[in-house]
N, C-alpha and C positions, 0 to 999 in steps of 0.2 A: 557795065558788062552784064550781058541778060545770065539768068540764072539759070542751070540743067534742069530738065523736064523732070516730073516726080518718077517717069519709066525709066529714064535714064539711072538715075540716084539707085535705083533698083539692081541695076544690075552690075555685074561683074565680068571683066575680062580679064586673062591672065595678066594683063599687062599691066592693069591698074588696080584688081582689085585682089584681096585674101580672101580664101575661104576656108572654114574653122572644122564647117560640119558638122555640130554640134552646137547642145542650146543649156542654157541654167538659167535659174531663176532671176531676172529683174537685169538680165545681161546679155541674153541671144538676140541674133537677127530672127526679122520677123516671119513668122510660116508665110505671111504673103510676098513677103521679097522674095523667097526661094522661090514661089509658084511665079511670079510675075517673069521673074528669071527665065524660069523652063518656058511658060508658054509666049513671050513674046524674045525669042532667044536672036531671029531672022532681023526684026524692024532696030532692035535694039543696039546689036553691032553697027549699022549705018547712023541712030544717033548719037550714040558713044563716040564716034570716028569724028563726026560732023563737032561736039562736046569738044574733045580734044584740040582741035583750032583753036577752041575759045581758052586762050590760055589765061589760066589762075581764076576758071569757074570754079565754083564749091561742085565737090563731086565724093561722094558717099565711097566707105570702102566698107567690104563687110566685115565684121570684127570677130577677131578670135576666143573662143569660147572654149577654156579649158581649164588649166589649176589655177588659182581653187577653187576645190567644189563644195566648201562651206565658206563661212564669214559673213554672215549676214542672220539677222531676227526677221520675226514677221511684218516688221514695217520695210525691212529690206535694208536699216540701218547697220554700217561695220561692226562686226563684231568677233572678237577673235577668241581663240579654244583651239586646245592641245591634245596631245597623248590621244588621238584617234586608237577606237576599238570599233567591231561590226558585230552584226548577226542578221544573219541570215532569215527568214519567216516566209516560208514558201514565194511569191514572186516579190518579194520585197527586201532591200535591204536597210539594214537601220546602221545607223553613225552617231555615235558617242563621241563626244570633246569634252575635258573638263574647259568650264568658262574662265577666261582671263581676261581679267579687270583691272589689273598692274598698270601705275602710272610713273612705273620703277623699275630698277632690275630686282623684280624680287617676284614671287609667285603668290599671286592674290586670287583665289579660284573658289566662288562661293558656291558653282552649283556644277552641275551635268547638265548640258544641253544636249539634243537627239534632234539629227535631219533622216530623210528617210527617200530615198529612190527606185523607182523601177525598173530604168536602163540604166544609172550609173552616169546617166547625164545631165537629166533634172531633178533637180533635189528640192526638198520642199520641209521650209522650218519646220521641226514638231512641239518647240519649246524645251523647257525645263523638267526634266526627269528625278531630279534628287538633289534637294537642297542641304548644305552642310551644317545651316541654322538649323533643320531639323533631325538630327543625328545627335541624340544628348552626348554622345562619348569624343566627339570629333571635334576641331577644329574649325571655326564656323566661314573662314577663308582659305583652305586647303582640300579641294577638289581634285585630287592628284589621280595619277591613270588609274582606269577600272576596264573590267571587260565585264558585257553582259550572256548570261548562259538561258537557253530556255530547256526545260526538265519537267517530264510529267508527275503531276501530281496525287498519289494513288488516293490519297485521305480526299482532295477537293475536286477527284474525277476530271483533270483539266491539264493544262498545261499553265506551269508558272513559271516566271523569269527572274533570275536571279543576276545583283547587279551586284561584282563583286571588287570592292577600290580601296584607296588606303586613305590614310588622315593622320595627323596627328592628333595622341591619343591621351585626352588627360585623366584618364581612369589606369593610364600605364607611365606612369613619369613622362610624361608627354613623347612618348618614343612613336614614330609612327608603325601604324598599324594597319592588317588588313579586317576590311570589314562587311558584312553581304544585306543587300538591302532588296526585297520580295516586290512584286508585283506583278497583276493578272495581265497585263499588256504589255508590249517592249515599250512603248512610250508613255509607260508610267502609269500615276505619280509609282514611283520605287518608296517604301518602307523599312527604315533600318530593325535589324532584331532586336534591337537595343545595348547592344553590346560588340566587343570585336570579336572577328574569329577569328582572329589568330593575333594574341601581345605580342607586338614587339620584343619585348623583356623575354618571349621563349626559345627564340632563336639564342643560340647561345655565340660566344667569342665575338661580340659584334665588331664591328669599327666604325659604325658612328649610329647615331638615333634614329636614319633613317635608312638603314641596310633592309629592311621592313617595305619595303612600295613593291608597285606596277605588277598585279597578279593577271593573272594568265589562266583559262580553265582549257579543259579538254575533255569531251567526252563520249565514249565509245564502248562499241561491245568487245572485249578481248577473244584471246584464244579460244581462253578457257570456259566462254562461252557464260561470263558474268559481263556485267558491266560495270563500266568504271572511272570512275569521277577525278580527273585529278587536277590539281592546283598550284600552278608554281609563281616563284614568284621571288625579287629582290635586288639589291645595290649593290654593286660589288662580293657580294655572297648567292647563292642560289639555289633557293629551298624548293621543294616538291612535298607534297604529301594527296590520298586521298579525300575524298569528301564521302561522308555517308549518304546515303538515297536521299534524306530530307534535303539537302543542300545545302546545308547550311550549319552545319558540323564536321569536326574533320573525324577520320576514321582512325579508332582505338583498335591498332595492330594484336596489342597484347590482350586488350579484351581486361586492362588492370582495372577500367574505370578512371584514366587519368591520360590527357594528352601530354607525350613527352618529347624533347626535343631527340634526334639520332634512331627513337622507335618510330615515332607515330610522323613526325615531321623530321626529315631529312635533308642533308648539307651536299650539295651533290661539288663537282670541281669545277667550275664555271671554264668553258669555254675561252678559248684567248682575249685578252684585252676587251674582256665581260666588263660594262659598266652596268648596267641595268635595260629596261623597256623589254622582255621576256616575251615570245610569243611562241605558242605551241599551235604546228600545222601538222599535218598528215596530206598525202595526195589520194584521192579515188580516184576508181575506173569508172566507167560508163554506165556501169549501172550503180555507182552510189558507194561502192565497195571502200573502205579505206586500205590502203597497203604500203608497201615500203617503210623506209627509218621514217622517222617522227623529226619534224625541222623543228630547228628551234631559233627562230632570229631576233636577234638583241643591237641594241645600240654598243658601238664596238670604241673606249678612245676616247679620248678630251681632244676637241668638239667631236661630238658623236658622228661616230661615221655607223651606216648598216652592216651585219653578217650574218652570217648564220654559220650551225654546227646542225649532227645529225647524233640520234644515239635508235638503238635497236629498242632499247627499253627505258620509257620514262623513271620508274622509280629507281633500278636493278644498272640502268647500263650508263657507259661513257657518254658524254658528250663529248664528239669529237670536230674541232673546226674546221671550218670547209673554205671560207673566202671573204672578203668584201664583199660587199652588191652597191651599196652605192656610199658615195663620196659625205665628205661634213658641207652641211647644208652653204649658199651662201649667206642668210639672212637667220639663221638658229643655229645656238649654241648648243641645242640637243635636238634628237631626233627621236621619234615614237611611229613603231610600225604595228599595221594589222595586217595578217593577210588571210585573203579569204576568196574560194570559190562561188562565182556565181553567173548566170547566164553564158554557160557553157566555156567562161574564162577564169586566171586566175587573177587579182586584182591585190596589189601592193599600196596601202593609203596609208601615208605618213604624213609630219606636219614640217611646216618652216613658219619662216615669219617675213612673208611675201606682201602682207596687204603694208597698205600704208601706216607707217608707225609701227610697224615689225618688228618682230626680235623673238628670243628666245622664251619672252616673257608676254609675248603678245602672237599667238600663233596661229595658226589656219591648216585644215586638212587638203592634202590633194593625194591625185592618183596616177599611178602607173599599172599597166597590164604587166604582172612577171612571166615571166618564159622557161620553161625547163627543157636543159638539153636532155639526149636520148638517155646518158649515166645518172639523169636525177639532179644534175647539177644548176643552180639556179643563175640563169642569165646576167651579167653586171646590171645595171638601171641609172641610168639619167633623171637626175631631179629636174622637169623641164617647164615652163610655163604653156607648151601646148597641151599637156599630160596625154591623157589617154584618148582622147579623141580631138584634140586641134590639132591645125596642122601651122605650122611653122613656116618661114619664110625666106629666100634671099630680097636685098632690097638693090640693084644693079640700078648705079646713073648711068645714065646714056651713053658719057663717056669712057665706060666699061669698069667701073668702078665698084666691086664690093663690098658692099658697109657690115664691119666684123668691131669686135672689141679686143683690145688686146688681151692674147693666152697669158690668164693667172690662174692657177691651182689654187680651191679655197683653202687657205688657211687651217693650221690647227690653234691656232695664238687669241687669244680672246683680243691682247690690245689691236689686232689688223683691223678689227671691225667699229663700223659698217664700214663697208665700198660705199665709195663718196666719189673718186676720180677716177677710175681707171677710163683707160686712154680709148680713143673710138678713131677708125682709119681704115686703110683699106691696105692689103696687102704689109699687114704688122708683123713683126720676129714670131715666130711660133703659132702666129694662129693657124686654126685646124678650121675644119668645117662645119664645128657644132659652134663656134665661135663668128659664125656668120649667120646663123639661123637667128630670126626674130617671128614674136607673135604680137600681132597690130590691134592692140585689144582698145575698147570704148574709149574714148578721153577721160585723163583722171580729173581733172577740172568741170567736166561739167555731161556726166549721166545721159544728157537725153540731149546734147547735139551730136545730128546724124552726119556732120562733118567733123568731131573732133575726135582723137588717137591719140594713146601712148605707144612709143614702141618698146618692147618689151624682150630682153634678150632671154631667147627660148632656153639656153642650159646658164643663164643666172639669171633662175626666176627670182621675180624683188626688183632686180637692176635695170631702170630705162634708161632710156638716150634721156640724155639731161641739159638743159640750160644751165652755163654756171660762167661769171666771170665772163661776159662775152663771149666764150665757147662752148662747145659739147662736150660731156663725157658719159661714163656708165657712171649710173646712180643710183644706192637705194632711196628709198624716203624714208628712214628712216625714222622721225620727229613727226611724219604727217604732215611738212609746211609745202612740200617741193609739187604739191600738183599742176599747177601753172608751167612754170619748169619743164615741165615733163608730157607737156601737151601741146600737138602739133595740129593746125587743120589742115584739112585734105584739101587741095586744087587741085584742076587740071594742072600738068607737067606746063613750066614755064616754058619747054621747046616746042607745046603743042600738043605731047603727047605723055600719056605713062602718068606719076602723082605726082606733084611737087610738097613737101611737109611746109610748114607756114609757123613761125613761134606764136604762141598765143601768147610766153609773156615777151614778147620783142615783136608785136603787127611788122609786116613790112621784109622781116629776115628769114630764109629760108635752110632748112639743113641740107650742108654743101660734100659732096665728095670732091677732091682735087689734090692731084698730088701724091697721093697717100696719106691725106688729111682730111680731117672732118671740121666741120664748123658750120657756123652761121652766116651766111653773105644776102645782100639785096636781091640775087637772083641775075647779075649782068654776066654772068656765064651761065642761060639757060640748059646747056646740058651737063652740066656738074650738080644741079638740083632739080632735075625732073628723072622717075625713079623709076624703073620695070619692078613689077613684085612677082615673083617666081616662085609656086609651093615649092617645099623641097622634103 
């Protein structure tokens, strides 16, 4: 059977191909595909058409380009990092992960890694920003969340960046602790002061060693027409206090000469079903202005789900609860959010444990656009694999069939996990319509064939259509073995038209709708495996 033209491979029609719309590093379709696309859009349709006859030609789909938008080093190798923080630098944004290296369930985080983008679409390694081997007070495998501040510097005439995280702390009975570490660039190297700014052991009534983490900074001009640095931060407890101009000390209320816990660092009442990851926002107007309550959103619950609360005054007022926003992950046992303004949007990046070998111990950043209704109220959010700029899919066999996963609410139960089976059909009890959306992202099994695809269910990011046992289900990977499994090549539609999926590990067997079932057959019901693809 002759093989599709390279013009052909190029292009796309609704029928057969996805388009994402978007591009990241070592994983977008090519700027020439798109160009080739627009300018030969006429001859292309007639050979696509004529392509189609040729049933079970290889034929290119274009691949979804969207969460996540970090997991990767400069050789472009996996790599996974948590607890996502941002800042902003005039047209640039920077992303902070601590690095996870766990070959366990347990958190192994030797450093701070930093990517950095201009649209929010392409991201580009920066390296390593702050090692824990060199922090003499720290823990030299606990890289736990931090967020970085930039603040002018009156003595050094500049602007310096301040990266402020926690560790356990063996200058404090190893209780963890917050700590702040200087440098003249957001991408490092960060220098610790040599000491924590804030022992654990000062917070008082603790409940356990590590009520101490995930600090949070915020800072603005007030009313009163000062400005003012504040720092919150903690587990199940949830401390506030200021910071002095330097940045790197907390501010002495009483002026005793002595940081105390209830004066100078305060207990405030954590928000409902507060567990930790602390995040201080404010909204602006259009010209920059900050105004309204002060958000404050936190991981909400065992498995963390997201929320937020709002108070009028950081140090002085309530926090008072406002809602969910999004659900417990499917693939992470915790959840860590940033949010942050920037090219005229606001931008929600939290982590799961999406890439291969996932988990709550193995994690990756992505994103979503958050939305505020007219009262300030902030939008619910879909943890999705197209994130913020792919777009998602129906995948309809010919026989009018669409391919959905069966409706399950994730879990709050640590033993559910991972999803290993859940059921794949068409017309299932309960499913809804985010439970038929997929993203057709590169093949897991092999990078740089331009016919190979995972299909990847758009609201349980992690989970693809899987090979198992001689049939299909939704699957994480879990372990990192399942990529074969989980990798289909693109043909023309067995009936001539649209895509047929091809098992790369079963040659010969195709993914079938029939019946209200999903599987894998030889293809002698051509229009049960040849597939329309439909943005949705």
């Amino acid at each position: 059977m002759k093989s599709i033209s390279a013009l052909v491979l190029s292009v796309m029609l609704a029928a057969a191909m996805v388009s994402c719309g978007s591009e990241s590093s070592g994983t977008a379709a090519s700027e020439s595909s798109q160009t080739s696309q627009t300018e030969h859009a006429e001859e292309s349709e007639k050979e696509v058409s004529a392509a189609n006859g040729e049933a079970g030609a290889p034929i290119e789909l274009t691949k979804c380009v969207g969460n996540p938008i970090a997991g990767f080093d400069d050789k472009g190798e996996l790599t996974y990092g948590g607890d996502p923080s941002v800042l902003v630098v005039g047209d640039t944004l920077y992303l902070y992960v601590g690095h996870d290296i766990s070959t366990n369930d347990s958190y192994v985080m030797p450093e701070y890694l930093c990517y950095s983008t201009k649209d929010m679409k392409e991201w580009k390694y920066e390296g390593s920003v702050l090692k824990m081997a060199d922090v003499k007070w720290a823990e030299k495998n606990s890289a736990w969340a931090g967020q970085v501040a930039r603040h002018y510097d009156e003595t050094a005439g500049k602007d310096k960046y301040y990266f402020y995280y926690c560790s356990w702390n063996s200058a404090d009975s190893g209780k963890q602790s917050i700590g702040v570490a200087v440098a003249d660039s957001p991408t490092g190297p960060f220098e610790d002061i040599g000491k924590a700014l804030v022992n654990g052991s000062l917070t008082e009534e603790q409940t356990s060693d590590w009520n101490d983490i995930d600090p949070t900074v915020w800072i603005e001009d007030g009313d009163d027409g000062e400005e003012h640095r504040y720092l919150a931060w903690g587990n199940s407890k949830l401390y506030v206090c200021e910071l002095n101009e330097d940045m790197i000390s907390v501010k002495d209320y009483d002026g005793d000469g002595e940081i105390t816990f209830k004066k100078d660092v305060v207990a405030k009442m954590p928000p409902a079903s507060y567990t930790e990851a602390p995040w201080i926002y404010r909204r602006q107007d259009e010209n920059g202005k900050y105004y309204g309550d002060y958000y404050l959103f936190y991981a909400y619950g065992w498995r963390e789900q997201m929320a937020y609360a709002t108070t009028d005054d950081l140090m002085e007022g309530k926090f008072d609860y406002q809602d969910v926003i999004m659900k417990a992950s499917a693939t992470s046992n915790t959840n860590h959010m940033a949010v942050v303004d920037f090219l005229g949007k606001t931008w929600f990046i939290y982590h799961n444990g999406s890439l291969a070998g996932g988990s709550g111990f193995r994690r990756v950043a992505c994103v979503e656009e958050l939305k505020f209704v007219d009262d300030g109220a902030v939008d619910y959010l879909e943890e999705t694999a197209a994130g913020a700029f792919g777009t998602a899919s129906a995948l309809i066999a010919q026989n009018g069939e669409k391919l959905a996963h069966k409706w399950f609410n994730n879990s709050l139960a640590d033993d559910a996990y991972p999803y290993t089976d859940a059921e794949l059909g068409s017309g299932l009890e309960k499913t809804n319509e985010l439970d038929e959306q997929w993203a057709i992202v590169q093949g897991k099994s092999d990078k740089d064939d331009p016919y190979a695809v995972s299909i990847e269910s758009n609201n349980k990011a992690g989970l693809y259509v899987t090979f198992k046992d001689g049939g299909v289900v939704l699957s994480q990977d879990y372990d990192n073995s399942m990529s074969q499994a989980q990798t289909f090549r693109t043909v023309t539609g067995l009936s001539g038209k649209g895509v047929s999926f091809e098992s790369v590990a079963e040659p010969g067997m195709y993914l079938t709708l029939s019946g209200g079932a999903a599987s894998l057959t030889d293809g002698s019901d051509p229009q049960a495996v040849s597939f329309d693809i439909e943005d949705v």
